[in-house]
N, C-alpha and C positions, 0 to 999 in steps of 0.2 A: 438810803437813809438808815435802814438797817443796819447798812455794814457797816456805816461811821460810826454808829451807836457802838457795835459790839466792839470796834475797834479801839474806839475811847476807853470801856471798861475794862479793858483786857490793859488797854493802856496805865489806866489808873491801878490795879488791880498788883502790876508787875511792880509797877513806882514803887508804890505804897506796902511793897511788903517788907518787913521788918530787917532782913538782910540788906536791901539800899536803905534803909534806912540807917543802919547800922555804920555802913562806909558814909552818910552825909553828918551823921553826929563824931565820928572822928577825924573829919574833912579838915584842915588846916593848911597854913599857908606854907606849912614849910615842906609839903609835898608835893607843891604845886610844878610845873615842868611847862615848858615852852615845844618841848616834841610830842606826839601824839604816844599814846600807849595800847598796851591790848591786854589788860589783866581780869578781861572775862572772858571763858568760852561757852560752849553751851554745846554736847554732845548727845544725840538723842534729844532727850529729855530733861537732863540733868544740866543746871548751870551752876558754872564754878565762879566766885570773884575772890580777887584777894584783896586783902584788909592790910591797908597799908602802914595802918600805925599801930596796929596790935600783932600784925607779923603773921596771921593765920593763911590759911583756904577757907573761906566759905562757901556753902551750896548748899544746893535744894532742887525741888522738882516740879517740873510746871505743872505736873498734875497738883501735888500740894497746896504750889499756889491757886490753880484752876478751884480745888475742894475749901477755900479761906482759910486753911491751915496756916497760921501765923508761926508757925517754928523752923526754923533751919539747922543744918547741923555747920559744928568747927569743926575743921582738922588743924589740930594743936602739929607742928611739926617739931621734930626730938630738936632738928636742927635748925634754928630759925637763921636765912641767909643774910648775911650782913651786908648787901649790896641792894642798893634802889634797884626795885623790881619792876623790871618794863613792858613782862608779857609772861601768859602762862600759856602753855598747850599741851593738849590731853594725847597720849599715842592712842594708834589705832586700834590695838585690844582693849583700852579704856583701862588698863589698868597701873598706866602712870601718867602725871602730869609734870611735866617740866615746869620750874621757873627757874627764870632766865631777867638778867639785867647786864647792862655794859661790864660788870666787875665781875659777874660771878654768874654759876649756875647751878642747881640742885635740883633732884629731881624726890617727889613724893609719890610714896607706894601708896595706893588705896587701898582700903580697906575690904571685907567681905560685905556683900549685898546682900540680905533677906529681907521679910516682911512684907509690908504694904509698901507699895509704890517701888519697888526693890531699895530700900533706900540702904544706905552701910549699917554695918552692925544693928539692923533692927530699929533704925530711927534713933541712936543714942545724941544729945546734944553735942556733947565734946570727948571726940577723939583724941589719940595720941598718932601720929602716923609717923611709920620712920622714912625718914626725907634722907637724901645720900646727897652730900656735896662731889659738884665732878671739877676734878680737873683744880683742886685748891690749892695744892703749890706752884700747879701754872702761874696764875695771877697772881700771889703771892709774889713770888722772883719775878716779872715782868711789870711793874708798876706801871709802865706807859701801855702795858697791851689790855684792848679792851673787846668787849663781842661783839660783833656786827649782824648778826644771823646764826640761827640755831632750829633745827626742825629732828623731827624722828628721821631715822632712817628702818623702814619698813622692809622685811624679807619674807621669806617663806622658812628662813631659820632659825631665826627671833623676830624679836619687838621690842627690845632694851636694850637698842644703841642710839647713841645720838651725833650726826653730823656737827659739827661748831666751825661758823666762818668767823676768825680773830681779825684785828687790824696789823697783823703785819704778812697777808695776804697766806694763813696756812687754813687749809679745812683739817679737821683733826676729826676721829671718830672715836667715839668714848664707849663703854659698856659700863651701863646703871649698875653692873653688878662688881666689877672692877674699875672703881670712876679714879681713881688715882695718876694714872697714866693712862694715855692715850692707845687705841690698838692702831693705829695707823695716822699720820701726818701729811701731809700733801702738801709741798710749796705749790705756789701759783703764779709766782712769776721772779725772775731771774734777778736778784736783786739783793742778795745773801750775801755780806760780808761776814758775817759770824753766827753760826748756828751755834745754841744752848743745846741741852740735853734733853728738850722736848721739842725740837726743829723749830724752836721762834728766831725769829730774825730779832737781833739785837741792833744792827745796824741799817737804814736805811739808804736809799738813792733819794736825792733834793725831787723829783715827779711823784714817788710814792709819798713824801711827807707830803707834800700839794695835795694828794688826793687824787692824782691823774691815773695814778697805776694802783688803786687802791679800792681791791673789791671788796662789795659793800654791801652785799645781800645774794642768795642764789636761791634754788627750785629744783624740784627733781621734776627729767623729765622721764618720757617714755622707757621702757626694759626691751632689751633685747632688738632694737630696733639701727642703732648706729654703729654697726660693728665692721671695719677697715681691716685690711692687710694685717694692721700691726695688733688687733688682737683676734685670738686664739680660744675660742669658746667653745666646752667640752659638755657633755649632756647635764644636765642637771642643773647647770649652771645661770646663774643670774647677771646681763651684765644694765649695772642702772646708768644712765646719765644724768649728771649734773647741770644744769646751766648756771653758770655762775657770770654777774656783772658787776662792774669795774666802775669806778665811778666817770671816767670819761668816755662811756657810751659805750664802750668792749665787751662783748658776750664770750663766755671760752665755756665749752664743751669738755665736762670730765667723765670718762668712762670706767665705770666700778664695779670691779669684778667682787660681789657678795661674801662668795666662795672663798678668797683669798685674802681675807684681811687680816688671816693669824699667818701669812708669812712672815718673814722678817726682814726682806729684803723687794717686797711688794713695790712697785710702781705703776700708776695708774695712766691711763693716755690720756692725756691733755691736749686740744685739738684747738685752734682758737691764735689769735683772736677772729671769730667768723665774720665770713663777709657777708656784707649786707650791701643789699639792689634794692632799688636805684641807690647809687655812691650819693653819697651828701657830705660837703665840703665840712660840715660841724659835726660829721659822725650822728648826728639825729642828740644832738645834745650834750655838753659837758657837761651836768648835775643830773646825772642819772640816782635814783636814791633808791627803787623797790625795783623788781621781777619778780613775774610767776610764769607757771607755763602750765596752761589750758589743757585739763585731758580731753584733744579731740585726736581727729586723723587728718591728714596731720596738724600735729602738735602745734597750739600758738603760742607764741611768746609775746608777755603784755612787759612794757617796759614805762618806768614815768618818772619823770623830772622831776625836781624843784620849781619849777617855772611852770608847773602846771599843764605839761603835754604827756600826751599818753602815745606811742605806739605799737603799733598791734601787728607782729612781725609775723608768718608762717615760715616754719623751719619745713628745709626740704634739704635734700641731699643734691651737693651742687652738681649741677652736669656740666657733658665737654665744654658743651657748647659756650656754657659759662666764663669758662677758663680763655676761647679763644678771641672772643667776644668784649672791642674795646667798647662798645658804648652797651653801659648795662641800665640805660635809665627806662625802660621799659622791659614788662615781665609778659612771658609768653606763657598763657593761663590755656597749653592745647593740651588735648587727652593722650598725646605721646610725650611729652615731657613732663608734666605732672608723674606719669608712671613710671617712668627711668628717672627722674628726682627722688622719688618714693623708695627707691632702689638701698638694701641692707647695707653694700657695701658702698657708700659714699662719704665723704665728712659733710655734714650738715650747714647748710647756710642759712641765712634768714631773708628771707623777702619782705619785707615791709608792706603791707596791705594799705595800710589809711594811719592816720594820725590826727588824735583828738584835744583837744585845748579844754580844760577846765574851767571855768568860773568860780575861782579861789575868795573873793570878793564879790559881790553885787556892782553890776557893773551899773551906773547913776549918772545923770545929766546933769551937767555945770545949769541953775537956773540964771544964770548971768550971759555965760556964749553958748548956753545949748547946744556942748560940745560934751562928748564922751569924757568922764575923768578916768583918766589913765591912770593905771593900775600896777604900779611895780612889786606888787606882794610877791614872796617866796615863799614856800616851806617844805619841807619833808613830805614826799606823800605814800603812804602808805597802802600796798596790795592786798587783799584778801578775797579768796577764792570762794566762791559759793558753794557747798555741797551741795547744793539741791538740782542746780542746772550748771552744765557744762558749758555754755555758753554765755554765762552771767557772772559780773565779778563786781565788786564794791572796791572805791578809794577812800580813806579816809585822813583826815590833815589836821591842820590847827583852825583851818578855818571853817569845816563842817566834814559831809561826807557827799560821796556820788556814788552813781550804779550805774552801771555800762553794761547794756546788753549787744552781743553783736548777734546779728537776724543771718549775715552770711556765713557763718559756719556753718551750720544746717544743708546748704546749696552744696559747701566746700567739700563736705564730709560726702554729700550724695553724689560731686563731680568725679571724687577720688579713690571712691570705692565702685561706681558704674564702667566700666568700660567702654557702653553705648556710647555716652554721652560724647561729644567733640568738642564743645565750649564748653568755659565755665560762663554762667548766666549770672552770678551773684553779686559779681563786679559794684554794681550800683547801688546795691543796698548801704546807709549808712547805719554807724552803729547808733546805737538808742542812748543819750546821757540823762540818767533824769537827776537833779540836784536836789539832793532828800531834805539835807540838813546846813543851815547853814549859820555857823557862831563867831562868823566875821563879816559882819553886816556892811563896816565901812571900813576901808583902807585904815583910817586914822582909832576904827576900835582894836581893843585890845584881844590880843589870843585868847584862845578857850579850848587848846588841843585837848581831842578825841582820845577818851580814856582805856576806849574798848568796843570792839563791833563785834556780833555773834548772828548767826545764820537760825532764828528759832521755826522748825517748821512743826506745828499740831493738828490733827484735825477738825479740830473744832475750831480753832484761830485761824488757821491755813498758814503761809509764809510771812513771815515776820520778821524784819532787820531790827534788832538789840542794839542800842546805841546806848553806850557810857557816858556822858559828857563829864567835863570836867567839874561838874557839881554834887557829881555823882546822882544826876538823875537818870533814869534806865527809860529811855524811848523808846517806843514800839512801832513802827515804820512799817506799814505795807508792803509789801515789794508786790508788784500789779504791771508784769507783766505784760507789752504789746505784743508779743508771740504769742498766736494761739493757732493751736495744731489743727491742720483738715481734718477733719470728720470721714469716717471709713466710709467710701461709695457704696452705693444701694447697691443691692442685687441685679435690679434691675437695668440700671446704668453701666453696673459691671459687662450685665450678658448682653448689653447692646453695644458697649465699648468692644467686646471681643468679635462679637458677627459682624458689626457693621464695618466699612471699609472707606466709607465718605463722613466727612465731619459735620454732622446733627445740624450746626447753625453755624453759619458765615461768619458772624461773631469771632468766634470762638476759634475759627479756622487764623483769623487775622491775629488777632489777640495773645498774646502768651499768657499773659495774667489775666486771673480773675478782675471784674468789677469791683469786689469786696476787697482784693488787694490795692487794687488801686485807690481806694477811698481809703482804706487806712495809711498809704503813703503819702497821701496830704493831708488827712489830720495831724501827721506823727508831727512830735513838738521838739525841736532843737533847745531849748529854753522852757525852763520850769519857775516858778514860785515857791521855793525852800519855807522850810520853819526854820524863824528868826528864835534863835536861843544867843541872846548877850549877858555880857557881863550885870551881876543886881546895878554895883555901882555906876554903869554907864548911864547918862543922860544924853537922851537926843536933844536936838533943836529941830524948833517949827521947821527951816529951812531941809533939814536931813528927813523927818518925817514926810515931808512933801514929797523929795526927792525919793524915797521909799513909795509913796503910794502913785509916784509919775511913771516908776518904772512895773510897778507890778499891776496898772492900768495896762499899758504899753504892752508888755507881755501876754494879757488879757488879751488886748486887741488881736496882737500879730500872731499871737499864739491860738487863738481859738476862736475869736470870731473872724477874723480874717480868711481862716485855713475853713472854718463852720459854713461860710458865706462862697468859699469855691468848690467844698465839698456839695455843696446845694446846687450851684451851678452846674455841675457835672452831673447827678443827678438828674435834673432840670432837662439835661443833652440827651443825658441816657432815657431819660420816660419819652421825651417829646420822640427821638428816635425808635425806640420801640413799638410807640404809639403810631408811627407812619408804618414801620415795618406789621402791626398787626393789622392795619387796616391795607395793606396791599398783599396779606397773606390771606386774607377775609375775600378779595376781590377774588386771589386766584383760588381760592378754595370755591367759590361758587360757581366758576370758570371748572373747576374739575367736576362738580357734581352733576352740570349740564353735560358736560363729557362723559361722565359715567350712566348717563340716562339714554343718550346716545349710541352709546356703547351698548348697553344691555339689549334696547329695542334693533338694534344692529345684530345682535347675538342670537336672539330669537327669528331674525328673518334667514341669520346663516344657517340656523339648526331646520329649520324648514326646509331650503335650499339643499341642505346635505341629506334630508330624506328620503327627499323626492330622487338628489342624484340615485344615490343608492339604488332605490325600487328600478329606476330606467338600466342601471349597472347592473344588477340581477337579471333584468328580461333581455339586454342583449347578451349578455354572453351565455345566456341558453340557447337564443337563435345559433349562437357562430357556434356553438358544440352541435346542434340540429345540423347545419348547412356543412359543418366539416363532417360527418356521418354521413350528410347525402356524396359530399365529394367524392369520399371513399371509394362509396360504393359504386363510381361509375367509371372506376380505373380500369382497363382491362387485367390489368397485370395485379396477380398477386404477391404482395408483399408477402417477408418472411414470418412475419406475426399471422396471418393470416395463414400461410402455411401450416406453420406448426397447430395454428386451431383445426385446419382441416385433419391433420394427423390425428390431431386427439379427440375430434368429434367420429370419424371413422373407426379410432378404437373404443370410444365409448359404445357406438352402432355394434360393435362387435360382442359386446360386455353386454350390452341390452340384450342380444338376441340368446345367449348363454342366460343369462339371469331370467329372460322369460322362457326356456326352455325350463330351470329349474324350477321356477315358481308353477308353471304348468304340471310338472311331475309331483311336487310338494300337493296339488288341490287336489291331484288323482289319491295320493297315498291317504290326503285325509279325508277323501268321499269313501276309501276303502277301510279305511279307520272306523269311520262311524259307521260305515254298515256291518263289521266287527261287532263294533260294541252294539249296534243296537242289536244283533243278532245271539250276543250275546245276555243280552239284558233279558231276551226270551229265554234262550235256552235256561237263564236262571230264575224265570221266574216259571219255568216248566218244571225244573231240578232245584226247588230254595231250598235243599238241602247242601248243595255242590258253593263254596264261597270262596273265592280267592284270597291267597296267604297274606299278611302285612308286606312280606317281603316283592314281591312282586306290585301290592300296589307303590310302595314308594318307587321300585324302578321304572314301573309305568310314568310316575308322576313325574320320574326326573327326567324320562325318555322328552314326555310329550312339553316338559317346560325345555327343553335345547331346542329340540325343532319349534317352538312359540318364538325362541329367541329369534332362532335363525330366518324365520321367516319375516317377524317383522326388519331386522338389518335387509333383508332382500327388498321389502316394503320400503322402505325410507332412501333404499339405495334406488330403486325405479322411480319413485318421487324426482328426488332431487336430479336426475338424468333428465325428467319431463321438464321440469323446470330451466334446466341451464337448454335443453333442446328446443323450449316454448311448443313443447308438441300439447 
């Protein structure tokens, strides 16, 4: 409830500020256009629109608007372009904007950023900006040649060049700083009767005036990744690819060497027309009208009709197998051909993953034969790539706008960069269409092409689709995302996923996908309920109002109480089964605790058991060392251990009787010692005058401490002889 609120204000908030307001007060009819446009962008922060009847740029800043600043600034341009303006875009250092229309193109220098909100020149209202026309004498002499496509072309050693696709099949490259002539020219297909002196075809073939050989919009793809035999890439060097499409379904491959565009005899390798698997008899469409190509790995090419089909190709470098292989209507998505596809040196094909159908009109129930009313609507449908996600892109038409998300790029990118992996699993996933806007309510109402779509992403708003309509009201669209990223595993899940080597729960074992995946694959909605933006002057009828609220009941139903009521059901499988599975994990958990009580009281009688062994394992193998000692000893024959002890007890007998011989003479010396000294202790104490010298007493003392020594060694040596003898 929150969100809608804030969403509405932000809504009302963008409407209502004085810059749309500005393009709705000079709104008139004679600007009005049956093709869709893009003459807002929105870079960062900063949204550009152009004023189509005063001839300006205007902008501003969604902080300004976020703070109710009601002021915007002009950019007056020196050179105002004299050609219906169908789209502007900002290059990627933001410091020029191109605009571009079928006659012409010029490009406007921006000015310096200071101040608050950085805004140009310090917030001044109206600038002068000097705007460079490119390429003016082209159109000039070429009156039937008109533009088809126009984009920057981005390096590493500028930012002021710009690609141009014209209708008689040249890409030309221009530099904003030299727009006069072109730096390089490129034909595109073989069909040159008469080249002018800026490589225009003056003459055509009867296929390209039809529009069958006539490309009609292109894309840059990937760098340095499609590179053949036939070029030649040296360090430094950039080489870009082009994909450029043909209006009868044809994709060609242009490969552009950066480096080399101030040659003068430069030719670029043109690879194409590529082939496309599974073959289809109608090429996958004659009114092909937009391309883009998805910064993924690899690279997707989104392709789409007039008829309202989209294709969502993956470009891969074709292998042998390809080549030998008559029946290609089935694509081998295994981990050795995705990586030799993937391979530098191949020319690139397309594989065609899925293919989506639009709903251009509301599709409505005849209340008469309660039969689908068929719907032959056309129209131009326009690509635009989302900055925000690589994986998301918007169409926009005459009859509203769409957002396509694909959920298997994700899979694609992690199949093609893993090595592990052996399948691709993604297969199944469809893409997401959701029908944001929609300003052709019924076949029989009138157009209301899309004036301009911009990607606004803020923090405080979040992601935000900018919609121009043709009234010049500025919509603010949601973009609300069914992708939502796992969540980084615990710790604990981690260190149990690495030790453990059996899978946690059966489930899970069976199962590839989550529960949570699987619930949001049956909510996911094929069919949406757009905002209805019609013409003021349309008038429904009871009958068409009816049929409006039959089909957005219908939708209601199929869409979300239908999908609400098997998501429940499922649910409903999963608790009830859970629910047996805990109450049979309850049985055997009480089944293990009676086992573990078992076990314990088990464990206690074996540590008893192992006691008792023990204590009887100690007393007999004392016995069997007692009864092998008795053995011994009643051998007649002595062993040589026993030998050798006789030898050494015999010399010990020998040692004994010297060491008591000594220690016998040792007790004499000192019975004879002490009756010395006693006999002496008279004689001094007969003669205390007579004292003996210092000298003499210390060599006494050291005499009688060596013999103290040496008797006890003799002492401790008769011990230890008693001992080992047991005498």
């Amino acid at each position: 409830m929150a969100a809608s609120m804030k969403d509405a204000d932000s809504e009302n908030l963008i409407d209502n500020h004085p810059i749309f307001k500005t393009l709705r007060s000079n709104l008139s009819s004679k600007y009005s256009s049956k093709y869709p446009k893009n003459i807002v962008e929105v870079v960062t922060s900063d949204i550009f629109v152009w004023d189509r009847q005063n001839l300006h740029l205007l902008t501003t800043n969604i902080n300004v608007i976020l703070a109710n600043d009601l002021h915007y600034q002009t950019l007056l341009c020196t050179n105002q372009p004299l050609f219906d303006v169908d789209g502007i875009c900002v290059s990627a250092s933001g410091l020029y904007v191109v605009i571009y229309g079928a006659l012409g193109v010029s490009v406007v220098e921006l000015p310096r950023r200071c101040g608050q909100f950085a805004k140009f020149q310090n917030g001044c209202p109206k600038i002068v900006t000097k705007t460079i026309p490119i390429g003016v004498h082209l159109f000039q002499v070429n009156d039937k040649l008109k533009l088809l496509d126009v984009k920057w072309f981005s390096s590493h050693q500028s930012d002021n060049h710009l690609l141009l696709l014209t209708s008689d099949n040249y890409l030309r490259l221009f530099d904003a700083l030299s727009p006069q002539l072109p730096v390089q020219a490129f034909c595109l297909a073989e069909n040159t009767l008469y080249k002018s002196n800026f490589g225009s075809n003056l003459t055509l073939t009867i296929p390209a005036a039809l529009g069958d050989e006539q490309a009609i919009a292109f894309d840059f793809g990937p760098t340095n990744q499609y590179l053949n035999k036939h070029i030649v890439k040296l360090p430094g060097e950039d080489i870009v690819s082009v994909f450029v499409l043909f209006g009868n379904g044809d994709v060609y491959c242009v490969l552009l060497n950066s480096s080399s565009f101030h040659r003068e005899k430069y030719k670029p390798e043109i690879i194409g027309p590529l082939s496309m698997f599974p073959a289809a008899e109608d090429n996958y469409g004659n009114d092909a009208t937009s391309i883009i190509c998805l910064s993924t790995v690899p690279p997707v090419l989104v392709t789409a009709t007039s008829s309202g089909k989209i294709y969502h190709s993956v470009v891969l470098g074709r292998t042998s197998s390809d080549d030998h292989d008559d029946v290609k209507s089935e694509i081998s998505w295994t981990s050795s051909k995705m990586s030799s596809a993937m391979d530098g040196g191949q020319d690139p094909s397309l594989y065609v993953f899925e293919s989506v159908e639009l709903e251009l009109a509301l599709t409505t129930v005849s209340l008469e034969t309660d039969e689908i009313v068929e719907d032959d609507f056309s129209c131009p449908i326009k690509l635009f790539k989302d900055p925000c996600s690589s994986n998301r892109y918007h169409c926009y038409h005459s009859a509203g706008v769409h957002s396509l998300i694909l959920p298997w790029i994700a899979k694609l990118e992690e199949f093609c960069l893993n090595d592990e992996l052996e399948e691709f699993l993604g297969g199944e996933q469809q893409s997401i269409v959701e029908h944001l806007l929609c300003t052709k309510p019924l076949v029989s109402s009138r157009d209301r092409p899309i004036q301009g779509v911009a990607v606004l992403s803020e923090p405080t708003l979040g992601t935000l689709l900018m919609v121009l309509t043709s009234d010049c009201h500025c919509l603010t669209l949601p973009l609300r995302s069914s992708i939502k990223t796992e969540p980084l595993p615990l710790l604990s899940d981690r260190h149990s996923t690495i030790n453990s080597t059996s899978v946690s729960s059966p489930l899970r074992g069976v199962a590839r996908e989550s529960f949570t995946h699987h619930i949001e694959k049956i909510l996911q909605k094929s069919s949406s309920n757009p905002i209805l933006r019609s013409s003021k002057g349309s008038e429904l009828t009871q009958q068409q109002c009816f049929q409006f609220l039959s089909r957005a009941t219908q939708v209601f139903r199929e869409q979300y109480i239908q999908k609400l009521d098997l998501a429940r059901e499922e649910i409903e499988k999963r608790v009830k089964l859970l629910k047996e599975q805990k109450e049979q994990q309850q049985s055997e958990l009480g089944l293990c605790k009676e086992e573990r009580n078992e076990l314990r009281e088990g464990a206690c009688i074996m540590a008893d058991k192992i006691e008792i062994a023990t204590e009887n394992q100690e007393s007999i193998v004392n016995r069997i060392e007692t009864l092998l000692r008795r053995v011994q000893t009643l051998v007649p024959i002595l062993s040589d251990d026993e030998r050798n002890m006789q030898k050494d007890l015999t010399t010990m007998q020998e040692k004994m009787k010297h060491l008591t011989n000594a220690v016998q003479q040792i007790k004499i010396k000192n019975e004879y010692q002490s009756k010395q000294m006693s006999d002496l202790k008279k004689h001094e104490h007969i003669q205390g005058s007579r004292v003996i010298s210092k000298t003499q007493t210390e060599q006494l003392k050291s005499a009688l401490k060596q013999d103290g020594c040496s008797i006890g060694d003799l002492v401790q040596q008769v011990k230890e002889m008693r001992t080992s003898l047991d005498v």
